[in-house]
ZABA-477118 format. One record per residue: residue in three letters; x, y, z of N, C-alpha, C in turn. Coordinates in pm, whole numbers, plus 32768, in hexadecimal, padded with zeros to 4 digits. Layout:
REM ZABA-477118
AlaXYZXYZXYZ;...
END
This chain:
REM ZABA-477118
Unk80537F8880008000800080008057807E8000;Unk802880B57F8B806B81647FB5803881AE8023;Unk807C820080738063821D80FE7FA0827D80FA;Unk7FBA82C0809A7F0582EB80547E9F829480A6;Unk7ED28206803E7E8D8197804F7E63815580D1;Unk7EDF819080E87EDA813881827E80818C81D6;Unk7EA981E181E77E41828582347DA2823F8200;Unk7D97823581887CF6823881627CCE81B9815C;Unk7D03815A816A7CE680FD817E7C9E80CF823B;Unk7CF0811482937CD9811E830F7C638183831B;Unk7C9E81E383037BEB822782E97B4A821582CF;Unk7B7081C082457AFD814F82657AEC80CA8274;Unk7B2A80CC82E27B0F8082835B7B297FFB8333;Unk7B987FDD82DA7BD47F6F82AC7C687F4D82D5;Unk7CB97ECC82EC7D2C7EE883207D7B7EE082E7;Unk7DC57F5582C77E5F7F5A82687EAD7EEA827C;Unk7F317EEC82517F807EA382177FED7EA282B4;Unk7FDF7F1D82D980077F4A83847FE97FFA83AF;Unk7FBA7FEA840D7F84807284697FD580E08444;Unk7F96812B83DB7FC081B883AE7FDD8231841F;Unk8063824D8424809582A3844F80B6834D8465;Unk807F8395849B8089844784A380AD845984DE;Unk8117849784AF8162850385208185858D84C7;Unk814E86078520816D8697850380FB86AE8483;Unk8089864E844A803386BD83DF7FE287088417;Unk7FCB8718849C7F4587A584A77F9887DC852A;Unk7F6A882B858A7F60887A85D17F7188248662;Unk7F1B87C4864F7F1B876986DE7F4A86DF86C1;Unk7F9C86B7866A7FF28637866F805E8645862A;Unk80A886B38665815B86B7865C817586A886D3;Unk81F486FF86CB826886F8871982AA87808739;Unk82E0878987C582DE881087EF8386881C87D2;Unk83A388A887BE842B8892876484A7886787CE;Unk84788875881D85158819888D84F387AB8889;Unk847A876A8898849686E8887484CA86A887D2;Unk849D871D877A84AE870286FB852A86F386EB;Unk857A87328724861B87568704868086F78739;Unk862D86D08795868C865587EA866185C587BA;Unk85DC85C6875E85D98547872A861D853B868F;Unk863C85C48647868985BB85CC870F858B85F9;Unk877085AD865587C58599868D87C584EB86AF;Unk877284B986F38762843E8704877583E4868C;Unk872884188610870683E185BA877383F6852E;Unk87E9842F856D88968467851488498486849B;Unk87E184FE84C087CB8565845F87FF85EA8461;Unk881B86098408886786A4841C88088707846A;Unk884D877384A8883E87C384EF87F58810849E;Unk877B886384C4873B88E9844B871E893084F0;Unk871889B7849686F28A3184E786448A068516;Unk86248A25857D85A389FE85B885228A60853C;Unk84FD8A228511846D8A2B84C283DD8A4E84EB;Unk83868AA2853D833F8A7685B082D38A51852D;Unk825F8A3A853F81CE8A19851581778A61854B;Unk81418A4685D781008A8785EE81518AF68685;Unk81398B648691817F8BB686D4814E8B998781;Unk80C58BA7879080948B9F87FA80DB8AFD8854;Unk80AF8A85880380EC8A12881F818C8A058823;Unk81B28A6F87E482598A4C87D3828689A1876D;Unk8213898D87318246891086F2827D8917866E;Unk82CB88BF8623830688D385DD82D5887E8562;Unk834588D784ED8333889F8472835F881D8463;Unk8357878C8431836087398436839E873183B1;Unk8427871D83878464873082FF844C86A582A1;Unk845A86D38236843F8637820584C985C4820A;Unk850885B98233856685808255854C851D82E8;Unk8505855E833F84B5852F839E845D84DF836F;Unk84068504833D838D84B8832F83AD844782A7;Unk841B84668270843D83FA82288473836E827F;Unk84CC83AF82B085148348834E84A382E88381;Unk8434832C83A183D183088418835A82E283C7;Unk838182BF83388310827982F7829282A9831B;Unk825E83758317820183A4833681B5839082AC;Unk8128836282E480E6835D828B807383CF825C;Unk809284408292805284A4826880858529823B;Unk80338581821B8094862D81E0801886788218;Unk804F86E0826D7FE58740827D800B87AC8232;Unk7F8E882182387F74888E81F67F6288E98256;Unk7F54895682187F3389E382447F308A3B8222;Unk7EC48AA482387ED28AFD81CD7F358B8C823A;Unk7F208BF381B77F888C7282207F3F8CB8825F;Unk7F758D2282917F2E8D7982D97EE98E1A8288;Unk7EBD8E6182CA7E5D8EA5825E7EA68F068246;Unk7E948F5081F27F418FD581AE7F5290268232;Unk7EBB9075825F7EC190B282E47F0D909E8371;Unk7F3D904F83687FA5901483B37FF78FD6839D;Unk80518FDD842780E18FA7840581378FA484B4;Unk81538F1684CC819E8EE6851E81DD8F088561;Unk81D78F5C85B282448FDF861B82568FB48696;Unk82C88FA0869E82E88F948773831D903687AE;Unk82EB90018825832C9086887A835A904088FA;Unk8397907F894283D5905D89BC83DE90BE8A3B;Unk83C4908F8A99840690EF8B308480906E8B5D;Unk8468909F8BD884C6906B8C4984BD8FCD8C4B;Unk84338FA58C4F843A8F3D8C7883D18EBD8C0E;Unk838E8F148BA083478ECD8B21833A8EF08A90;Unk835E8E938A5B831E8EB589F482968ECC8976;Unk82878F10893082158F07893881CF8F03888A;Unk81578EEE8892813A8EF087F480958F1D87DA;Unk80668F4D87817FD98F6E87687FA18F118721;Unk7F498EBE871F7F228E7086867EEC8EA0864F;Unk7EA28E6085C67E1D8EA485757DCE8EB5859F;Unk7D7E8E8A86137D1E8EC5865D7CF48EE48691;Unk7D788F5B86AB7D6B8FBD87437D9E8F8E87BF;Unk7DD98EED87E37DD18ED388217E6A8EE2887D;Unk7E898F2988CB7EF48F3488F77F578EC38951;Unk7FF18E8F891D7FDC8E24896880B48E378996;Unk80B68DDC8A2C815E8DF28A4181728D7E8A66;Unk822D8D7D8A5C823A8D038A8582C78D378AEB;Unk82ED8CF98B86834D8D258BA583CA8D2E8B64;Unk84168D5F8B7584AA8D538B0E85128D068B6C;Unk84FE8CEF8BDF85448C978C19850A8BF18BF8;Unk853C8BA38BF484ED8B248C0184618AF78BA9;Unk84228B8C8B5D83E68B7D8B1083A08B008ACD;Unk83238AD68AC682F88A548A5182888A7C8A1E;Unk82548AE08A3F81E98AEE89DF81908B8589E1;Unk81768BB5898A81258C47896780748C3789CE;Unk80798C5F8A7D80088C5E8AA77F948CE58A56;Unk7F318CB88A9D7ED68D1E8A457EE88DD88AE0;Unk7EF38E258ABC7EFE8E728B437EC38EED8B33;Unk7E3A8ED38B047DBA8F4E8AE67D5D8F008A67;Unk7CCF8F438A757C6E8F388A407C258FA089F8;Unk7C218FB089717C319030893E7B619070894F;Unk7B03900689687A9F901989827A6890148A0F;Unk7ADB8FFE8A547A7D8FEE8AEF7A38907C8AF3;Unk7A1E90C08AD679EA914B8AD3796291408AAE;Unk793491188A6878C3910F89FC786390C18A46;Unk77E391078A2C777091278A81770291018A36;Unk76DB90DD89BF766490E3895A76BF908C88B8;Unk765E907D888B76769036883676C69093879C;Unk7674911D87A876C291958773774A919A8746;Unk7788919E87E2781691A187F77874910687DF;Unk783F909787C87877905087A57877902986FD;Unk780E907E86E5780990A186337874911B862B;Unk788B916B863B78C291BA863A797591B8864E;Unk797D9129865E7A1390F8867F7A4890D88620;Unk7ADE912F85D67B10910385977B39908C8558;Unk7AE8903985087AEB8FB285017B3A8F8B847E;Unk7BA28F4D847B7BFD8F1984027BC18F1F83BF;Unk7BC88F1383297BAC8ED382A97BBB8E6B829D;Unk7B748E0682957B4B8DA7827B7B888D6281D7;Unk7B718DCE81697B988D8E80E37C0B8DEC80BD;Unk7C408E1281137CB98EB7810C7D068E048068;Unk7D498E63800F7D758E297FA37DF98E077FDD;Unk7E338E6880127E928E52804D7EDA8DA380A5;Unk7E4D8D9A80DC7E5C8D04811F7E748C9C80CE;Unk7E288C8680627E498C317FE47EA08C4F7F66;Unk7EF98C7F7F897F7E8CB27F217FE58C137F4D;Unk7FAC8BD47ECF80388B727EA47FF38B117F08;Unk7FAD8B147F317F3F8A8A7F607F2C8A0B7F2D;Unk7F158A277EBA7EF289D57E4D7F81899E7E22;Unk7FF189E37E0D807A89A57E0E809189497E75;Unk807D89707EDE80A1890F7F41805988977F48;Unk7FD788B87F4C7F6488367F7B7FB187FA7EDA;Unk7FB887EE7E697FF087A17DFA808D876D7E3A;Unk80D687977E6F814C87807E82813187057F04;Unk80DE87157F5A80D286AA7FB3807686197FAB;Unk803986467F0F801085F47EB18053859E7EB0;Unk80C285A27E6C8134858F7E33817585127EA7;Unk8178853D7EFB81AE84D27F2C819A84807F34;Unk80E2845C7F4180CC83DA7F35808383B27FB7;Unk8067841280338041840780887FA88448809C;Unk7F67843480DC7EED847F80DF7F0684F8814E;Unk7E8E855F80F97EC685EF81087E4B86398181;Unk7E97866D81D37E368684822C7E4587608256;Unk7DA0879282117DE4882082007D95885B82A9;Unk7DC388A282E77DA888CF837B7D4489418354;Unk7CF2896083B07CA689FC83C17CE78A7B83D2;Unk7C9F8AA583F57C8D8B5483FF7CC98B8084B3;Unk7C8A8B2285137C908B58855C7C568AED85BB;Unk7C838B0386637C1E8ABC86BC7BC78A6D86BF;Unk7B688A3A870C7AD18A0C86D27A508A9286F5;Unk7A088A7B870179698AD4872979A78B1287C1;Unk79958AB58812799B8AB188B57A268AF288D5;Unk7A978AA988C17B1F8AB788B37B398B8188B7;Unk7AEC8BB9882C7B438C3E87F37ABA8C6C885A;Unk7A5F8C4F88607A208CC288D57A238CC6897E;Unk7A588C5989A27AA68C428A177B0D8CA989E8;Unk7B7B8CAB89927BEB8D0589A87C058D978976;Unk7B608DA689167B238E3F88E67AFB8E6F898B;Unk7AED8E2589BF7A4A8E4D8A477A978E6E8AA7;Unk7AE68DE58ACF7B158DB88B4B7AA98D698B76;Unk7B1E8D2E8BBC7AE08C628BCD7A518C998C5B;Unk7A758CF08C937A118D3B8D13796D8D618C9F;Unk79A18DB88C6279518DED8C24790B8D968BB3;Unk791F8D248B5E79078D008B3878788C978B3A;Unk78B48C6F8BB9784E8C238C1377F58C5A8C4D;Unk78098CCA8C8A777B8D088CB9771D8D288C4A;Unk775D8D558BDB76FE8D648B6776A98CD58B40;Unk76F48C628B7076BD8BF98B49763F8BFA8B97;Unk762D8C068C1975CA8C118C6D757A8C908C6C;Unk759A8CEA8C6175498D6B8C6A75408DAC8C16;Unk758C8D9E8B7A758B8E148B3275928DD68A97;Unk75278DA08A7875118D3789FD754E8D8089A6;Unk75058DD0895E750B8E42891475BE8E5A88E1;Unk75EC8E99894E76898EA0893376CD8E2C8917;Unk76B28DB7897477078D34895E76D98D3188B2;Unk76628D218871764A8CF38821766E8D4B87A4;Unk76728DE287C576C18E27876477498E028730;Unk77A18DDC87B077FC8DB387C578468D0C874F;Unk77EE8CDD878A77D88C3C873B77CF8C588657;Unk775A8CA88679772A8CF285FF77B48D2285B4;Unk77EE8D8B85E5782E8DA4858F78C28D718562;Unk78F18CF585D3796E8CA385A579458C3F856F;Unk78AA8C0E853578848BB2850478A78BE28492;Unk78608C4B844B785F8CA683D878CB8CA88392;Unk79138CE883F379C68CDC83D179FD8C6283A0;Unk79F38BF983ED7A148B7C83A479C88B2A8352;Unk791C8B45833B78F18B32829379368B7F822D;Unk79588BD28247798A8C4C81D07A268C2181BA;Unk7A588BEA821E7B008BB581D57AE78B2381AB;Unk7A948AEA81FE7A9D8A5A81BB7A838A758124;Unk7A1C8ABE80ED79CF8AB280707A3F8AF78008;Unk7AB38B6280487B348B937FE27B868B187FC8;Unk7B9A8AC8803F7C0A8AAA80487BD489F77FFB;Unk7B6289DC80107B56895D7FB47B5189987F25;Unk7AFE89E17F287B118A287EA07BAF8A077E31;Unk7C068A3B7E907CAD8A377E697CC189AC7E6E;Unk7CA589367EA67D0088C77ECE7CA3883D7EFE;Unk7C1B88677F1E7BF188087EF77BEF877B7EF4;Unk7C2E877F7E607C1687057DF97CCF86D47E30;Unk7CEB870F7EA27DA786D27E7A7D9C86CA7F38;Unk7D4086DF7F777D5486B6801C7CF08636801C;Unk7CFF85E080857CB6856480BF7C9385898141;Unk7C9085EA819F7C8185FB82377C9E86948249;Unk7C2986CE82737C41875182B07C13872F8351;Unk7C8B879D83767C9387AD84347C318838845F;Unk7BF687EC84C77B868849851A7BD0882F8598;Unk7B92887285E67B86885B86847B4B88D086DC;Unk7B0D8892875F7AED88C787C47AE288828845;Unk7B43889388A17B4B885D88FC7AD5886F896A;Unk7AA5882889937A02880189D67A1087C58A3F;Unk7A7087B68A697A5087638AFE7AEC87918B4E;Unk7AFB87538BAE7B7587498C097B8B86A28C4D;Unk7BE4869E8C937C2C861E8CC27B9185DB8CFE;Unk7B5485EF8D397AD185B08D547A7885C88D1B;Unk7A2186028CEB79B886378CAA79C186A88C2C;Unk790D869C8BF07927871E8B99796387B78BFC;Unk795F88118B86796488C28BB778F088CA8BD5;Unk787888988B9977F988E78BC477B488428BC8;Unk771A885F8C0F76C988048C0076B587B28B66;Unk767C87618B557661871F8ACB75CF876F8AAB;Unk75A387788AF1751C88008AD4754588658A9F;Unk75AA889F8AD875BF89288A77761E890F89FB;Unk7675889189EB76A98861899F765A88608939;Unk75F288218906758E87F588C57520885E8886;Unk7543889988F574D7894B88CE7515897D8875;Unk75BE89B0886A75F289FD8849767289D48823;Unk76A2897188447711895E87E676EF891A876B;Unk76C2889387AA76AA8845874F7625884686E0;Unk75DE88CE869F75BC88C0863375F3893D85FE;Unk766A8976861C76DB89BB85DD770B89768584;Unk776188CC85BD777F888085C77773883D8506;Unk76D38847853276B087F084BE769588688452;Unk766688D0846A769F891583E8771C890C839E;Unk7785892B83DD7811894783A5784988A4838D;Unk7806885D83B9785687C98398781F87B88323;Unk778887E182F0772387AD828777868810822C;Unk77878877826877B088CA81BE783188B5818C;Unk787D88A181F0793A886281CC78F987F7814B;Unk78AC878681A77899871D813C78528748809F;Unk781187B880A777D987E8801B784B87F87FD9;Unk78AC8829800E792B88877F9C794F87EB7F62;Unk79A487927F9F79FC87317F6F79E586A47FBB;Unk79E486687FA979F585C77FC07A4885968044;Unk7A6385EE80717ACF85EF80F97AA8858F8162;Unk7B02856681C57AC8851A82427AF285CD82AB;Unk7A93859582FD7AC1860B83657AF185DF83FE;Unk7B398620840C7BA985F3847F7B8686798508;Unk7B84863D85787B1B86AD85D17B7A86788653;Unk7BC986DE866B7BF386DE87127BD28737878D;Unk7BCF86B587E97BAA86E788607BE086B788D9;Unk7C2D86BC890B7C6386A189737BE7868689EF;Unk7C3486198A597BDF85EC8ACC7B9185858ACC;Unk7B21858C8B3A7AC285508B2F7A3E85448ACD;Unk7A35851D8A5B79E6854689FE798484C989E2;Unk79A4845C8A49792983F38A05789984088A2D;Unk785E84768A3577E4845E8A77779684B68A04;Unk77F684E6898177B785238935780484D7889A;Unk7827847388A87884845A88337826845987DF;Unk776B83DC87F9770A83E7879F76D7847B8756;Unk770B84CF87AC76B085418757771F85A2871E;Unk77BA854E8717780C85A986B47843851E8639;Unk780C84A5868177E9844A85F0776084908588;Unk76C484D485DE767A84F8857E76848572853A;Unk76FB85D1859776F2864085217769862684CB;Unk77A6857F848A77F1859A8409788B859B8445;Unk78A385AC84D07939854684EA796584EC84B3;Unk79AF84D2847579EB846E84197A6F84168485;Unk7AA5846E84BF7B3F846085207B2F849C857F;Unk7B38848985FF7B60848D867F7BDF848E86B5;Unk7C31851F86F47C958520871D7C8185598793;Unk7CDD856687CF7D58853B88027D738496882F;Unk7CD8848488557CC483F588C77CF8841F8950;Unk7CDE847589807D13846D8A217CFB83FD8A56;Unk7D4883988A807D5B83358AC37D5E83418B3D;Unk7D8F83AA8B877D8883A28C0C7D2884118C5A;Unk7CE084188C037C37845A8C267BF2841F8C1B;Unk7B7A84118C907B0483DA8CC67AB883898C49;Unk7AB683208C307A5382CE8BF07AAE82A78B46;Unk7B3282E38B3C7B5F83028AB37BB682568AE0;Unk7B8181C68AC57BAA816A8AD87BCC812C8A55;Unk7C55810C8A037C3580CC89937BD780928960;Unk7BDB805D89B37B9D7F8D898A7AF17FD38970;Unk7AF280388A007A49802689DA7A28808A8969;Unk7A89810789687A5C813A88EE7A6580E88870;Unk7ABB80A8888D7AC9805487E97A1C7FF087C9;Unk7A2F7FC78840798A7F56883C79067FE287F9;Unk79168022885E7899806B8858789780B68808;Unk790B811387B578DD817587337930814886B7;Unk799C80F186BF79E380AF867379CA80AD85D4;Unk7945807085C579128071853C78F680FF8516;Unk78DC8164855378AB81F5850E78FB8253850B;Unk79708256858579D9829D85857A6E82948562;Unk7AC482DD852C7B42829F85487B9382C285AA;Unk7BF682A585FA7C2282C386737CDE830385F9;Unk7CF8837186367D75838185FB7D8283D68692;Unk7E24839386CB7E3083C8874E7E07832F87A1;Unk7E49836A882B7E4D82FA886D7E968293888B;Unk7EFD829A885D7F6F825E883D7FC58248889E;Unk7FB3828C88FB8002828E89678009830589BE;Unk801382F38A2A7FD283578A95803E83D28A7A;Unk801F843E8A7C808E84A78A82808985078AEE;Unk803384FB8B73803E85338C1280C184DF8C0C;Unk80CB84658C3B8129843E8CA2819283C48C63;Unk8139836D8BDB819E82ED8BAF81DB831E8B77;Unk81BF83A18AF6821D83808A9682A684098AD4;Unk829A84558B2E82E584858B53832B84478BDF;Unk830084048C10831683DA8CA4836683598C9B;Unk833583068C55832382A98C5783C2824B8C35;Unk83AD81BB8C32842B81828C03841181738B88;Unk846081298B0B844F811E8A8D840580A48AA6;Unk8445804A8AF683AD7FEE8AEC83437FF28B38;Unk831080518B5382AC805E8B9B823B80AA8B1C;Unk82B980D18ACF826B81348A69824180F68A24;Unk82A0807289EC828D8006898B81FE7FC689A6;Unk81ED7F7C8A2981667F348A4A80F97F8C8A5C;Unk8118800B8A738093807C8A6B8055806289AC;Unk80F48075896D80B2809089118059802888BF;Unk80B67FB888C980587EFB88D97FD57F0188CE;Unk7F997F13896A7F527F0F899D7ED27F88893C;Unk7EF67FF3893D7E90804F88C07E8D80198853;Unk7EFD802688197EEE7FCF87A97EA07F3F87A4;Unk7EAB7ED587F47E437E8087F07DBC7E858826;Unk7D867F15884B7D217F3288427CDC7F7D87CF;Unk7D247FC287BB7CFC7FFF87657D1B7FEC86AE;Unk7D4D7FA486947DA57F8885F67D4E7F3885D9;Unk7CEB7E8B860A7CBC7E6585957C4E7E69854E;Unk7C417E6D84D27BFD7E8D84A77BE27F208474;Unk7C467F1884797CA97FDD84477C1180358493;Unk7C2880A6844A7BE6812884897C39816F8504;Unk7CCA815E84F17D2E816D85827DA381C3851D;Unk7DD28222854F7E6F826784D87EA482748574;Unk7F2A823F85917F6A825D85E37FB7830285F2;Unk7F7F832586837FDB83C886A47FC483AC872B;Unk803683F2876D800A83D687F77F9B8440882C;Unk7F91844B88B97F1684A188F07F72854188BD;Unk7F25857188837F48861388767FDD86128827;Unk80098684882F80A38688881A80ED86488881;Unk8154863F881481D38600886A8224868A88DF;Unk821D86A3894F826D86DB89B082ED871A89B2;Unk830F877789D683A4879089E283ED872A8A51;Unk83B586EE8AA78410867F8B0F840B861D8ADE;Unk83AC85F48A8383CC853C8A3F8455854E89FB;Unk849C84C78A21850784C68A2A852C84578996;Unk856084798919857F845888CD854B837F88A4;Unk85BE8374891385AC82C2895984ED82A1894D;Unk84CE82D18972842D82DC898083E382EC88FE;Unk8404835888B683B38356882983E282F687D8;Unk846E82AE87F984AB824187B3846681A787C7;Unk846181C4883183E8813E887283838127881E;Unk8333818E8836829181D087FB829E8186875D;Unk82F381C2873C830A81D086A6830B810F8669;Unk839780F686CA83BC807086A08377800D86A4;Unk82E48012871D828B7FD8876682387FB486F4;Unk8206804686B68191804C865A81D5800585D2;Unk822D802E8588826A7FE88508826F7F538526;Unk829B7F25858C82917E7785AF82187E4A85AE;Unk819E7EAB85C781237E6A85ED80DF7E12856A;Unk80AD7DA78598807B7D2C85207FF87D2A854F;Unk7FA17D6485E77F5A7D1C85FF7F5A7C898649;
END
């Protein structure tokens, strides 16, 4: 099988030839660049100047030399950012700092540093639904974003792997938690429909309006576009499944229905945590893939997710715990973690191996070598 093959073959829910491999195509299944740098090193690859990907995560570009090594079976995408902006740090004493595209101000210490926190909310202010219309809101189809798009998504064609192109931004919940503040957000959930739902309204909008440019461009040359909105925490959802259901979830099924109008795509939807108590109702709005798999959140059990949504979903993620095994851990401890998922989750494909989330700046080289060597041996 060409690695394509192998990806889409697991997808629907058939079992490859062996458990298709990702590392570094979207946003939430790379590698953070200290760990990146110390596993090229491991792996007597030459040294390159650090590459980041995404700024906030600090994760890195994954060169093809890597992913040739590591028999990755995927290529991600992305589009750019809108002309109106442009990538600026600043600094004091003790952080550094950066603005994104959407207002959102964010630092990271400069000592010891790992990652861009969020440290202001450009709407906690906003009182009526008015003022959250009234918020400078990106462009959505700015031309700018899709310059040489179409070069690329063809170039990762090319390799032979299946092509997976990322969003715009956050999920629904996610960018108005960090438009609002996580305080403010929630009370709107309870007391202030109106705004929450303005809120919801107009980052939905935003991401019908890029999905519909950006399939437009590429389309016919991606197999998997990346969503996400993180919905729960280590025990439970963020909110009740009542208000879930009110208001996220027939957002939900708009923007999943209309992705699927543009192109033929599977859709790939992350969420970190505890998320089985709603998996059925992000299987009915048009989930295709399920990530991260938090494993070590409340009810997120291989075996039983595999029994119980197995046939409708695909699990990508999960692979191995990334709280405490794959950084903590021994190499064989990492090895039988990874065993153990993998024989829950691989037969009968519908499974692409990544571990939980990104890979860490403390996982320790020895460890992703495990992971790695664990999964390529696997026969089942």
């Amino acid at each position: 099988m060409t690695p394509r093959q192998r990806v889409l073959a697991a997808l629907g829910h058939r079992e490859p030839d062996r458990v298709p491999f990702d590392l570094g195509s979207t946003k939430v299944t790379g590698i953070h660049r200290i760990a990146y740098a110390r596993l090229r090193l491991a792996l007597g690859l030459p040294e390159r100047p650090p590459e980041i990907f995404d700024p906030t995560q600090q994760t890195a570009v994954v060169h093809p030399d890597l992913l040739e090594a590591l028999r990755v079976d995927t290529r991600g995408l992305a589009s750019g950012n809108p002309a109106a902006w442009e990538l600026r740090f600043a600094e004091d004493d003790r952080y550094s700092y950066y603005t994104d595209p959407w207002g959102l101000p964010r630092r990271m210490p400069k000592e010891e540093g790992r990652y861009y926190d969020l440290c202001g909310h450009p709407l906690s202010g906003a009182t009526s639904p008015e003022d959250v219309r009234r918020y400078p809101w990106p462009d959505p189809a700015d031309p700018a974003r899709f310059a040489g798009l179409r070069e690329r998504a063809q170039a990762a064609r090319d390799t032979g792997c299946a092509v997976i192109l990322g969003g715009i931004c956050a999920g629904l919940t996610e960018m108005s938690l960090w438009l609002r503040g996580f305080e403010n957000f929630f009370t709107d959930l309870a007391s202030d429909r109106p705004l929450a739902e303005a809120m919801l309204d107009l980052i939905l909008e935003t991401k019908v309006r890029y999905w519909e440019r950006a399939l437009a461009e590429v389309g016919d040359l991606v197999d998997i576009i990346q969503e996400a909105d993180d919905l729960a925490m280590q025990q439970s959802l963020l909110m009740s499944p009542k208000v879930y259901r009110e208001l996220i979830k027939p957002r939900q099924a708009v923007l999943f229905a209309h992705i699927k109008k543009q192109a033929p795509v599977f859709t790939f939807f992350h969420s970190c945590g505890s998320v089985v108590g709603i998996i059925p109702d992000l299987i009915e709005v048009g989930v295709d893939i399920l990530n991260p798999v938090q494993v070590s959140a409340a009810g997120m059990d291989t075996h039983a997710l595999k029994r119980d949504f197995g046939r409708d979903i695909v699990f990508w993620g999960g692979g191995v715990d990334t709280q405490r095994v794959l950084p903590r851990g021994t190499p064989r401890e990492v090895r039988d973690e990874v065993r153990r998922r993998l024989d829950d989750l691989a037969p009968g494909g519908g499974f692409v191996f990544n571990s939980v989330h990104n890979i860490q700046a403390d996982v320790p080289p020895e460890n992703i070598l495990a992971m790695w060597q664990t999964v390529q041996a696997y026969r089942g």
